[in-house]
C-alpha positions in Angstrom: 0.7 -27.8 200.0 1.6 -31.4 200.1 -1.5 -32.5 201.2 -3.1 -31.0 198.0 -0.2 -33.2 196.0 -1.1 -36.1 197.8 -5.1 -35.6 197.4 -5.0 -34.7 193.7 -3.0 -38.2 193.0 -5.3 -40.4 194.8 -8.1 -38.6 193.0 -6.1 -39.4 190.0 -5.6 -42.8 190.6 -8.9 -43.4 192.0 -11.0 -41.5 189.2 -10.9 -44.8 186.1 -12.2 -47.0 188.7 -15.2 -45.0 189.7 -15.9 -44.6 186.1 -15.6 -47.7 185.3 -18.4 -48.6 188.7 -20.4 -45.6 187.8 -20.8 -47.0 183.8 -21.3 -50.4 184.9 -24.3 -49.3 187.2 -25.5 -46.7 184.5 -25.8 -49.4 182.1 -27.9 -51.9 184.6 -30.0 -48.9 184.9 -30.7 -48.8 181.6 -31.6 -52.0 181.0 -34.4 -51.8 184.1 -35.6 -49.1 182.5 -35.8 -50.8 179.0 -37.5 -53.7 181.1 -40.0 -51.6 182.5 -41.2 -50.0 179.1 -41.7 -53.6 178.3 -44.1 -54.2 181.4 -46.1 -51.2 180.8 -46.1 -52.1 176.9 -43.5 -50.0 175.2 -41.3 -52.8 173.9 -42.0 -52.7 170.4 -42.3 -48.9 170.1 -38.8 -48.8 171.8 -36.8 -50.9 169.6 -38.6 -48.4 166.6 -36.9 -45.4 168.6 -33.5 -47.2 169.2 -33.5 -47.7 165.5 -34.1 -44.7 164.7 -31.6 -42.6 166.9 -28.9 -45.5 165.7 -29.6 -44.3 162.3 -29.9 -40.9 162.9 -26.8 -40.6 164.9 -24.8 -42.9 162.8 -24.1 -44.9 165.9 -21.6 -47.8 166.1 -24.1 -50.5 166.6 -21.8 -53.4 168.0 -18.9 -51.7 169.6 -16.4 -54.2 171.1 -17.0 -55.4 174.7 -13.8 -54.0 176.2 -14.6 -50.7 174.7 -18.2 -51.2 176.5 -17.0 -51.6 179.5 -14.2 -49.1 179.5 -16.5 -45.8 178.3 -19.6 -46.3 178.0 -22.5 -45.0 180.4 -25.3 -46.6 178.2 -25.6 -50.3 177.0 -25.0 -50.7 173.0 -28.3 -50.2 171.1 -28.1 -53.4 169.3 -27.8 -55.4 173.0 -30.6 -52.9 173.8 -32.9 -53.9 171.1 -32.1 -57.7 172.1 -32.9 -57.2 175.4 -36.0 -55.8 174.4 -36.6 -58.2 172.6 -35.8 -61.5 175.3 -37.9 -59.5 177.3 -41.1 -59.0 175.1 -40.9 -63.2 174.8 -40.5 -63.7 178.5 -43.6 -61.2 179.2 -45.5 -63.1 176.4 -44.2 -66.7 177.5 -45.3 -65.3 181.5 -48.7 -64.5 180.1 -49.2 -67.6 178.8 -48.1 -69.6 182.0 -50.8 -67.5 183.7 -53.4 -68.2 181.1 -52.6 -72.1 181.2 -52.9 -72.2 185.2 -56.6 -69.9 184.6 -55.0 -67.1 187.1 -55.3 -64.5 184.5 -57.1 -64.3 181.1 -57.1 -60.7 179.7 -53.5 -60.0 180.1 -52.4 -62.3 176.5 -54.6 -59.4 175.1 -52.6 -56.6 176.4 -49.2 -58.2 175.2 -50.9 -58.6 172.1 -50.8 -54.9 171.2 -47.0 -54.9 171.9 
């Protein structure tokens, strides 16, 4: 019996900090996968979508960091949409590079489309 008392405080204890790990790594997640859908050119269709399910779901769009951190399994949707964003300009500004050294030359026509 005491055994079960003992186990069911540590779990207890133990349980905010492995939420707060498991929500941190959720959220990195999501922001490789937001990364990704850049890459394969689904930036600007994404920050449409994230709009739209803000609006539709009346979401708080800038909820305050220690709030983030302390219950939340998915990144904010407005630092979604900026991420997007940085990462749509550091594909484009990558594409460029590539273009300038003559390595690649269709792929600034690709990111156009995004």
């Amino acid at each position: 019996g005491f055994a079960y008392i003992i186990i069911g405080v540590w779990l207890g204890l133990s349980q905010p900090l492995t939420s707060l790990l498991t929500n941190a790594r959720s959220r990195a997640a999501e922001y490789r996968a937001d990364r990704q859908a850049v890459i394969e050119g689904y930036g600007e269709p994404m920050i449409v979508a994230l709009k739209k399910l803000a609006k539709d779901n009346f979401s708080n769009l800038s909820p305050s960091k220690i709030n983030v951190v302390l219950e939340y399994s998915h990144p904010p949707l407005d630092r979604r949409i900026e991420e997007v964003e940085k990462a749509i300009k550091n594909a484009i500004k990558q594409a460029v590079a590539f273009t300038e050294n003559g390595v690649i030359e269709n792929i600034t026509a690709s990111l156009a489309e995004i």
